[in-house]
N, C-alpha and C positions, 0 to 999 in steps of 0.2 A: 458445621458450627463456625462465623467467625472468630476471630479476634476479638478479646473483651478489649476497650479503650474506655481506658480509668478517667481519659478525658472528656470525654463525652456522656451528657446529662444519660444518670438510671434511666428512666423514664421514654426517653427517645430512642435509649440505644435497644433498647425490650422490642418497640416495635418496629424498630432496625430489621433488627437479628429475624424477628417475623416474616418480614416483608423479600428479606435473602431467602429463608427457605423456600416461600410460595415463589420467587423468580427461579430459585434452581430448581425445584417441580418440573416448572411450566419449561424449561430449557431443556432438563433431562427428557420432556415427554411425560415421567412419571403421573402429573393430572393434563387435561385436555382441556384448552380455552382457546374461543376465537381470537383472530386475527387480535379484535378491535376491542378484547375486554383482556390482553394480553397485559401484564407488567410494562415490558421493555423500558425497563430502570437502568439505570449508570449503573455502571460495577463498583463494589467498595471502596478500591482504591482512589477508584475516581472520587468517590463520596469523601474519605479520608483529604485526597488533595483540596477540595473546595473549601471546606472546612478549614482547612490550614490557611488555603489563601485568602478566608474571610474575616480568618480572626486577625494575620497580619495587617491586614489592610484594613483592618477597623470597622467593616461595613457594615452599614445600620439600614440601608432603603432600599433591598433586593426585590427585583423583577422577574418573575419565572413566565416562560412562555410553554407551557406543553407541560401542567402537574401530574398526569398519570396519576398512580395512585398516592403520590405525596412522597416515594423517598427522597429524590434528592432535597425536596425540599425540608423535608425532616436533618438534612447534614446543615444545611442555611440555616434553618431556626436554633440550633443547638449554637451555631458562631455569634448570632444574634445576642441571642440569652448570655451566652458566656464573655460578653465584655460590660464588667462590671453588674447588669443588668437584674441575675436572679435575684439579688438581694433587694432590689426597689419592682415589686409586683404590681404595684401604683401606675410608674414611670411604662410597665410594658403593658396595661390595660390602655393607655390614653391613646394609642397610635397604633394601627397594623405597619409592622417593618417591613414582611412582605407582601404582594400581589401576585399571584399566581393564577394564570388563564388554563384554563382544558375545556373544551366544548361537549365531551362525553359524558353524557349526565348520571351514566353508575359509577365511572371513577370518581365523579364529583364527588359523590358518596361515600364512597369507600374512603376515597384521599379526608375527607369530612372527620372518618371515624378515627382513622389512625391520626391526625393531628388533635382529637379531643382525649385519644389514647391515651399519647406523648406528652398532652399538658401543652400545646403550643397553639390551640385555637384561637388565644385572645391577642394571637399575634401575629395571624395569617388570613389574609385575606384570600377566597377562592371567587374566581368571578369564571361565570360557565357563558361561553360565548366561541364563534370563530375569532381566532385569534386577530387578523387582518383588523374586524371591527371593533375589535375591544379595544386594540391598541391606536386604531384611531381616534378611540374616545378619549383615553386617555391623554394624549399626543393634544387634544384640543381642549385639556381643561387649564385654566387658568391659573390654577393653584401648581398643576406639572412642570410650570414653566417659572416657576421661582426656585432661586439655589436651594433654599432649605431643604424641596420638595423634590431635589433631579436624585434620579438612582445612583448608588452608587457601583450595583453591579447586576448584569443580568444574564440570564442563562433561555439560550435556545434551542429549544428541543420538541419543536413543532413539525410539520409536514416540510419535507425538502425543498418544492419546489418554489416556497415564497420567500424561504429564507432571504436572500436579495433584498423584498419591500421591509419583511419584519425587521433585518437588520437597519434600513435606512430610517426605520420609525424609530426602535431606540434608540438610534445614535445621538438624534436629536433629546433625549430625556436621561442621559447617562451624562454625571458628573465631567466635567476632565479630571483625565488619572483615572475613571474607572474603567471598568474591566465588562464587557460583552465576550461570553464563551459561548460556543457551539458547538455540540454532541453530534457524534457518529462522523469524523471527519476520515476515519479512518476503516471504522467498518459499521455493519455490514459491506462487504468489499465490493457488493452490485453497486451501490452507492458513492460510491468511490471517485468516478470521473467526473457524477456531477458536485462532490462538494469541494474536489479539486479545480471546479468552474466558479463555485462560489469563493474558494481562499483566494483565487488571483482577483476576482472582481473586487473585494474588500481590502484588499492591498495593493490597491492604485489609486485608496480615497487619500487625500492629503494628509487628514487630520486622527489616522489610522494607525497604530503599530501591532503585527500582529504574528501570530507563529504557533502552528500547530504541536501539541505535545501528546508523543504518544504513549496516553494511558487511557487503560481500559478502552471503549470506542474511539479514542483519539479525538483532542477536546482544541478546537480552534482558540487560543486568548488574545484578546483583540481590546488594546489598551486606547482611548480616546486621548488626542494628546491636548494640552494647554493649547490652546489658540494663541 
């Protein structure tokens, strides 16, 4: 059993708490799932730190790269909600804050149900595609390339080996001051030398500041600076 957080919406923390057991199952061994229909979710802490650094930083126009079945994005939608927001239902009907890509058409699903669960579908956008292409599309729509419209923070958590392009697409559609983080910098440990090949490549862009923290899979934060 987690941690109850008295801060964190009833509603989202219910299928939080869900969503921990069916990943420590699926870790313990105790149920059996492929590779490719597997969890592989942040760990709470991690979800706790996000959260915290979403509400300080205000941010309202999150970009998730890789939703899996929707937890981390259920720690986003809960910092979302929680600046000022529950109380004008109005105000969070008019706009999806988040965009969230996964190409796996059952987590699509699944991530579908537990955000209708949480109460946070009318504020989450799921777009099922390979990542590469979706954020090309994105990256070319007109409306992306207005301040109102640039993210303010994004999270990646997609296939290792593109990180590189994924990263160079968002840089271009994130705020300055915001914040691009990257999952698993630290483990799985096979994993290891190549995102140790990606923190030095991202930290020779000019307009970069960035430094790995280790919690939970150990999360790259990578602030965009003012030009």
């Amino acid at each position: 059993m987690i941690p109850r957080c008295p801060s964190i919406d009833k509603r989202i923390f219910e299928v939080l708490t869900r969503l921990e057991e069916q990943s420590r199952k699926e870790k313990s061994g105790e149920v059996k799932v492929k590779h490719k229909d597997a969890m592989l979710a942040i760990s709470f802490d991690t979800g706790i730190f996000f959260n915290i650094l979403l509400k300080a930083s205000k941010a309202k126009r999150i970009l998730e790269v890789g939703t899996s079945t929707g937890y981390s994005t259920l720690w986003f939608a809960d910092a979302v909600m929680s600046m000022g927001q529950r109380q004008n239902s109005q105000r969070l009907q008019d706009r999806k804050f988040i965009t969230t890509i996964e190409s796996n058409r059952s987590k699509v699903r699944r991530a579908e149900k537990n955000f209708s669960d949480a109460g946070v579908d009318s504020i989450v956008q799921i777009i099922q595609g390979q990542a590469r292409s979706v954020l090309h599309s994105i990256s070319k729509d007109p409306e992306a390339g207005k301040p109102g419209d640039l993210f303010d923070f994004v999270f990646l958590d997609a296939d290792k080996e593109n990180l590189p392009t994924y990263f160079n697409i968002v840089l271009s559609l994130v705020k300055p001051g915001g914040i691009i983080s990257t999952d698993n910098m630290l483990y799985p440990e096979e994993l290891r030398p190549q995102m140790q090949r990606f923190a030095k490549y991202i930290r020779k862009l000019p307009n970069v500041q960035s430094v790995t923290v280790p919690i939970g899979n150990g999360e790259e934060i990578s602030m965009k600076l003012v030009e």
